[in-house]
FIDOVEX-726944 format. One record per residue: x, y negated, z negated of N, C-alpha, C in turn. Coordinates in pm, whole numbers, plus 50000, padded with zeros to 5 digits. Each point is the difference from the previous one (the first is absolute). Example, Ala and Ser with C-alpha at 12.3 -4.5 7.8 and 13.67 -1.06 7.14 Angstrom:
BEGIN
513195056949220499114988150000500904988050000499654989550072500824988149994499234989149927
//
This chain:
BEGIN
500825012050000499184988050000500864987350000501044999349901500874989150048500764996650134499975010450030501074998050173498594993650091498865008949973499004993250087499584983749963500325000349886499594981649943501034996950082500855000149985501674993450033499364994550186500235017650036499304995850181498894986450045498955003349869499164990150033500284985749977500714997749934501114986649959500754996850061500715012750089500834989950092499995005750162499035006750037500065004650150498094999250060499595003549903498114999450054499904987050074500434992749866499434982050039500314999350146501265005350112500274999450091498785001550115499175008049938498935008150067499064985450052499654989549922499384990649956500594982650035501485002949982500614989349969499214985750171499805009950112500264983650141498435002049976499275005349909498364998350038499504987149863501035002049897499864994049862500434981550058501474999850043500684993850043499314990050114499335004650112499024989450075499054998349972499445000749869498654998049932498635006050053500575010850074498735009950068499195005149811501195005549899498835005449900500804993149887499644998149891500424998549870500615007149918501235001449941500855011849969499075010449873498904994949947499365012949956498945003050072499834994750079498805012750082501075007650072500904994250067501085010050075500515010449956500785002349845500145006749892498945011449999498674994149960498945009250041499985009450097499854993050096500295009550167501225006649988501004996649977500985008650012500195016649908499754992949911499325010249909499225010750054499034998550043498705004550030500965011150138500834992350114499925004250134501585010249934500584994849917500935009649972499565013549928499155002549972499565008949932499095011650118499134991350079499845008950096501415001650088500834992650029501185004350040500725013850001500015003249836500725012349941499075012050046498644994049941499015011449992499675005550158499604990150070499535007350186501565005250034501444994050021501125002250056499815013849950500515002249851500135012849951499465010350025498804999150046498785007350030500595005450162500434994950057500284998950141501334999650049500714992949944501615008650000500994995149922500415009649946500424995249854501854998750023500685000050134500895003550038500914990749925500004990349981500764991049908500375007049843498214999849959500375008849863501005011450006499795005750099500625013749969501904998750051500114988550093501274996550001500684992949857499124994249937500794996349870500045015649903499095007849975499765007349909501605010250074500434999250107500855016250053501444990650042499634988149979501674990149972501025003749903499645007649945501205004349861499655013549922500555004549987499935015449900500444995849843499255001549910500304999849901500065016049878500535010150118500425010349956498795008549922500005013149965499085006449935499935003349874500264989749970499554993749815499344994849998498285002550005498854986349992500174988049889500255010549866500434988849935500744990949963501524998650073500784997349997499714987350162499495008950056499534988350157499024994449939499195000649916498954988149963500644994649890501004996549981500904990849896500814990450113500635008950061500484995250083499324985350077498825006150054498774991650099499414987949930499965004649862499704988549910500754985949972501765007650001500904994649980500554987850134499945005450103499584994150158498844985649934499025006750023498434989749971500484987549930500845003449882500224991549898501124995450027500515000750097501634993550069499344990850095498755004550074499954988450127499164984749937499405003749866499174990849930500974993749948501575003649913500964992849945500364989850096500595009350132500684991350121499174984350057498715003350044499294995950055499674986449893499905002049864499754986649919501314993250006501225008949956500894989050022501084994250057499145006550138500554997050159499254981750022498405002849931499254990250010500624988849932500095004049841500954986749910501164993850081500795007750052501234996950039499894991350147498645000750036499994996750145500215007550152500615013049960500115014050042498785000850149499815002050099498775001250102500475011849982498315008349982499415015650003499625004050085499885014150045499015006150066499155016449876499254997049979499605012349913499895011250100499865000950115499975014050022501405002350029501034993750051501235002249948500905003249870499774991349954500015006049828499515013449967498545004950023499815014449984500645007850069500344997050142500445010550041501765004249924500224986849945501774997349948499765010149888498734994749902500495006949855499515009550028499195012850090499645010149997501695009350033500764994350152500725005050007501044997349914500464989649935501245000749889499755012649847498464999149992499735014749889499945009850083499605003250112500445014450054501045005049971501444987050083501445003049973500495004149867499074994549858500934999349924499395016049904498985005450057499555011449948500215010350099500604994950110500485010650075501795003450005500334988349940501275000450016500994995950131499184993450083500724996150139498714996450069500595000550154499004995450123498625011850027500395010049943498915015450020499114997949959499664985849929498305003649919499964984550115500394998450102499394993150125500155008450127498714997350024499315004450157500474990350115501195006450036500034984450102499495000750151499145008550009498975005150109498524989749959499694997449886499254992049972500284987649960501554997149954500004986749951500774990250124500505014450114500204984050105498884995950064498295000450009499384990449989499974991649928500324992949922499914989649903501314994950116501275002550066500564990950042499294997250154499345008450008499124992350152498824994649956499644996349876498774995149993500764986549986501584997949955500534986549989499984991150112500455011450064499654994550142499054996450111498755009349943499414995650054498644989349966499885003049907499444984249884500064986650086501785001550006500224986650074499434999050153501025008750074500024996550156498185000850015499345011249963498695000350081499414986949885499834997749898499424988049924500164990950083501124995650021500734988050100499214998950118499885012650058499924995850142498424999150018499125012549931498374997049968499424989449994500774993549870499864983249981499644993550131501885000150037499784992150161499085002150084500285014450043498554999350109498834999549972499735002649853497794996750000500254985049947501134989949946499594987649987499964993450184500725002950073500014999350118499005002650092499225009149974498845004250085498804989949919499885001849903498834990149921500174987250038501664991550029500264988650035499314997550146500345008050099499345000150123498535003950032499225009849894498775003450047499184986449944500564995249904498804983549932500644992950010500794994050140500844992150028498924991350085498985003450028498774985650021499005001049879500185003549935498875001449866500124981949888498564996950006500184988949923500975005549857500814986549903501005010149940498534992749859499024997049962499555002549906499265010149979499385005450155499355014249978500855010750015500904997050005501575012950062499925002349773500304989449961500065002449820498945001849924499164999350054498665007149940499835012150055500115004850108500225016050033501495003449943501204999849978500955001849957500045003549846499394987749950499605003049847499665017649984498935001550040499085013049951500915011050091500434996350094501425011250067500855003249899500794991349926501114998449906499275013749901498984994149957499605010249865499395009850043499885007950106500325009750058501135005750005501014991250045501465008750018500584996749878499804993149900500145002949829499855010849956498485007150048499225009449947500755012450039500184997750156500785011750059501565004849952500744989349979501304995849943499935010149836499084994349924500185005649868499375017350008499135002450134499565013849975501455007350040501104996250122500705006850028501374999649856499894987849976501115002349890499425009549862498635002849992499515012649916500735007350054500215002550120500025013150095501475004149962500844987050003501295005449996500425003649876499794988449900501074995149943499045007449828498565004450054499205005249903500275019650007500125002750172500975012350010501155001449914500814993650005501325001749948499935001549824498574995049907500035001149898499335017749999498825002350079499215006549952501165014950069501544994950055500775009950037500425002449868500394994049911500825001249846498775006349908498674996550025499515003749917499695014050043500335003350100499865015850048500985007849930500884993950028500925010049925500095000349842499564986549926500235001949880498805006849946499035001850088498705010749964500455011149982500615005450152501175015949994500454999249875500884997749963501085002749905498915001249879499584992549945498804999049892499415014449999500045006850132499045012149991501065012250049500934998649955501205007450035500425000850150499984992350082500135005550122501114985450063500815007950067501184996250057499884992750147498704999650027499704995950170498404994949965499764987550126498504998449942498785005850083500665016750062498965002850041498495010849917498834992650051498725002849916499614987549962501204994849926499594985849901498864992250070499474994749949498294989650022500374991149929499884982950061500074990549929498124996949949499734999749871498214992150013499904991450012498714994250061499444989650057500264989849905499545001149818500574992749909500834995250017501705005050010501334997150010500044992050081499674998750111499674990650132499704986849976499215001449916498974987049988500664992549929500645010749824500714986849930501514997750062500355003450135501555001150010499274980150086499075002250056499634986350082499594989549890499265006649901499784988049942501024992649906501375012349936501164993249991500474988650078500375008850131500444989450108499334984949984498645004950012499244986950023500624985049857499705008749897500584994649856501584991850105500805006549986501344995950090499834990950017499494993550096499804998250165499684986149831498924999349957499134988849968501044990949907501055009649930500924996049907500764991050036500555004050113501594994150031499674998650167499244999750074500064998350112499844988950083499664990549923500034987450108501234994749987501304999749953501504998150047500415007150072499205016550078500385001050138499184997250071498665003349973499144987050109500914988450076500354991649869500664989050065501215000350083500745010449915501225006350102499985005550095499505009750056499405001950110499134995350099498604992649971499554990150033499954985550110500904996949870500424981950039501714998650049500945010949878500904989150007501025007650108499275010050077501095008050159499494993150093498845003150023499344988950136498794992149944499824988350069498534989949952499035009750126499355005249954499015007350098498794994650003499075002450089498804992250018499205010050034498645001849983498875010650035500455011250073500084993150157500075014250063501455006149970500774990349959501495014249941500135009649908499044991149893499505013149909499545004950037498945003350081499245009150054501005010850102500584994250103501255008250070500795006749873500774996149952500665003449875499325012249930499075001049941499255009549906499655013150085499684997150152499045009950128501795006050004500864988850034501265013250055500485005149930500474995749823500435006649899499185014649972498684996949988499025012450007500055012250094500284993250112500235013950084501195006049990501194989649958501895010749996498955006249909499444996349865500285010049910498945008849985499195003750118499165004149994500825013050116501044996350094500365010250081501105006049952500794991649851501065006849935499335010449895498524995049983499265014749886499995007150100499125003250127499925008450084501175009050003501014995650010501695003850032500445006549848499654998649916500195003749836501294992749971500254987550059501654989049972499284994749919500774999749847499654989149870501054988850049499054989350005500264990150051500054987749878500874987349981499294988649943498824989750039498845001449928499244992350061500214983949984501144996349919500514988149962500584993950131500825010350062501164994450127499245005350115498595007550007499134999450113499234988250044499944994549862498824986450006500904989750018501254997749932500424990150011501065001750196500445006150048500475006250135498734994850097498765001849967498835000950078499594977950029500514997049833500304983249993500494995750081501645008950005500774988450082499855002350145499275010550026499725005150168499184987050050498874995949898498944993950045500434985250015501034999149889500714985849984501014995050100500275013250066501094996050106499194998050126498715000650035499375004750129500014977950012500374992249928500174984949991501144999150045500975002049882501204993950036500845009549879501085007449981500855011849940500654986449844500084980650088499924998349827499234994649919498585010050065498864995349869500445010849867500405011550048500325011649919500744994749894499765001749868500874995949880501125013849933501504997950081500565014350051500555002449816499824992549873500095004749903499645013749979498715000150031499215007149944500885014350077500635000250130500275010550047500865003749921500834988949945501865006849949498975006749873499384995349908499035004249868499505019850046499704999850136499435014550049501175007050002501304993050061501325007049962500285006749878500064990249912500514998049908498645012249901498934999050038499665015249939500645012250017500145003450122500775011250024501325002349943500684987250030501215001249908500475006349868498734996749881499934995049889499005015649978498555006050079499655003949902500525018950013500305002350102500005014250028501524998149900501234996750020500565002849887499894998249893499214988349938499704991249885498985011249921498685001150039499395007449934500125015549981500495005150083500875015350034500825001549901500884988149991501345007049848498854999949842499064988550081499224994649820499455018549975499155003550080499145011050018500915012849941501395001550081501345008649945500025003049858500234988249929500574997349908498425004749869499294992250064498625003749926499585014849962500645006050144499255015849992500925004749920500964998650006500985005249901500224997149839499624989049990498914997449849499135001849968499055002950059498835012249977500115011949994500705004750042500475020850015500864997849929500324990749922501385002349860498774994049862499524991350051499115001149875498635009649950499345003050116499045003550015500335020449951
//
């Protein structure tokens, strides 16, 4: 539950941030919706292909000691919640599904004793989802802000923002159902396995997530999202590109589909550097220096910082739990 607060604090709001930001909705009805569309997110995706989940759940072996792998898994959980707050204090830029994927694999290693409790048949998606986050975010952006620029390129522009408006919170709606999809996969992947282990079993096949679990993993999020989320609203938002109706609207429609064809694909993706990639696509279809390229070195500078950063935290953790525990 804390890693999912954490997510909703610093990656949901993303879901929300260019619909909050051009005053299409008010950041608690948006909150609301997001809430609401992330939750069917987890629940219809899962239902229908759970390929993400099951790429996080078969990313790492945590050997055939259930109880010793659910110390372990715990120990992870409680490494990406340490990292992630005081990555935040410090000024640190996150990605939480990076972070999980860091502290899951730094407790594999350290209860496996090396690289063997990683799958690297499953974990080099996570380096093509790096990649591809960006290039297809980027270029989606470009071409649907580009096609929308030319198809209401005679459209009066006060009725172009009154149809745009109610577009936007559509592709809000759509935006926060697919980031259920992903980034709500990738929890209800951990909670698969820490179900296994709980019931002695070393793999999460059989395991059933309930409909319950679902509901409060969204309405955590949602909690998140309401806490701490309008400083990425604004960060994401306002202070990469000044966007106007129809970019949010381009923006939210192309972010939605990468990450709607990276669930298809089972690539755990960031929905942080999909949405914000999908920004500067739309921001460049003007001029390349409306783009505020901070924010890119900041997307760097996650990668940099968290796959080793939270990975040693996660190490070190699991190994203080299986010595105390």
């Amino acid at each position: 539950m804390g890693v999912i607060f954490v997510n909703g604090w610093t990656d949901a709001p993303n879901a929300i941030a260019t619909c909050v930001t051009t005053r299409c909705m008010r950041v608690r009805s948006a909150v609301i919706m997001a809430a609401i569309f992330n939750f069917l997110g987890v629940f219809l995706m899962t239902q229908f292909n759970a390929s993400v989940a099951s790429t996080i759940s078969n990313m790492v072996d945590f050997g055939g000691d259930t109880n010793s792998a659910l110390i372990a898994l715990c120990a992870a959980l409680f490494s990406i919640v340490v990292y992630s707050v005081g990555a935040s204090l410090l000024g640190i830029p996150t990605s939480e599904s990076h972070s999980l994927i860091a502290g899951l694999s730094g407790a594999a290693i350290a209860i496996q004793g090396g690289i063997g409790g990683i799958n690297m048949g499953e974990w080099v998606k996570v380096l093509y989802g790096l990649v591809a986050s960006i290039v297809i975010g980027f270029g989606m952006g470009w071409i649907v802000c580009k096609l929308v620029t030319i198809i209401c390129a005679g459209m009066d522009r006060r009725r172009a923002n009154g149809v745009f408006t109610y577009a936007q919170i559509v592709g809000a709606a759509a935006m926060s159902f697919m980031h259920g999809a992903q980034d709500g996969q990738k929890f209800i992947g951990v909670l698969f396995l820490g179900m296994a282990f709980c019931n002695g079993q070393s793999s999460v096949a059989g395991v059933v997530i309930p409909v319950w679990l679902m509901i409060l993993c969204s309405t955590i999020m949602g909690v998140g999202t309401s806490v701490g989320g309008e400083r990425i609203i604004k960060s994401v938002g306002q202070d990469m590109v000044k966007l106007e109706k129809y970019q949010g609207f381009a923006a939210d429609l192309s972010s939605a589909l990468c990450l709607l064809l990276m669930t298809v694909l089972g690539i755990p993706v960031s929905t942080t550097h999909t949405k914000t990639s999908a920004i500067m696509g739309v921001g460049s279809v003007r001029r390349l220096s409306a783009i505020n390229f901070g924010v890119v070195r900041d997307m760097m500078l996650t990668w940099v910082f968290t796959f080793p950063g939270c990975g040693l935290i996660s190490f070190l953790m699991a190994k203080l739990f299986m010595f105390v525990f």
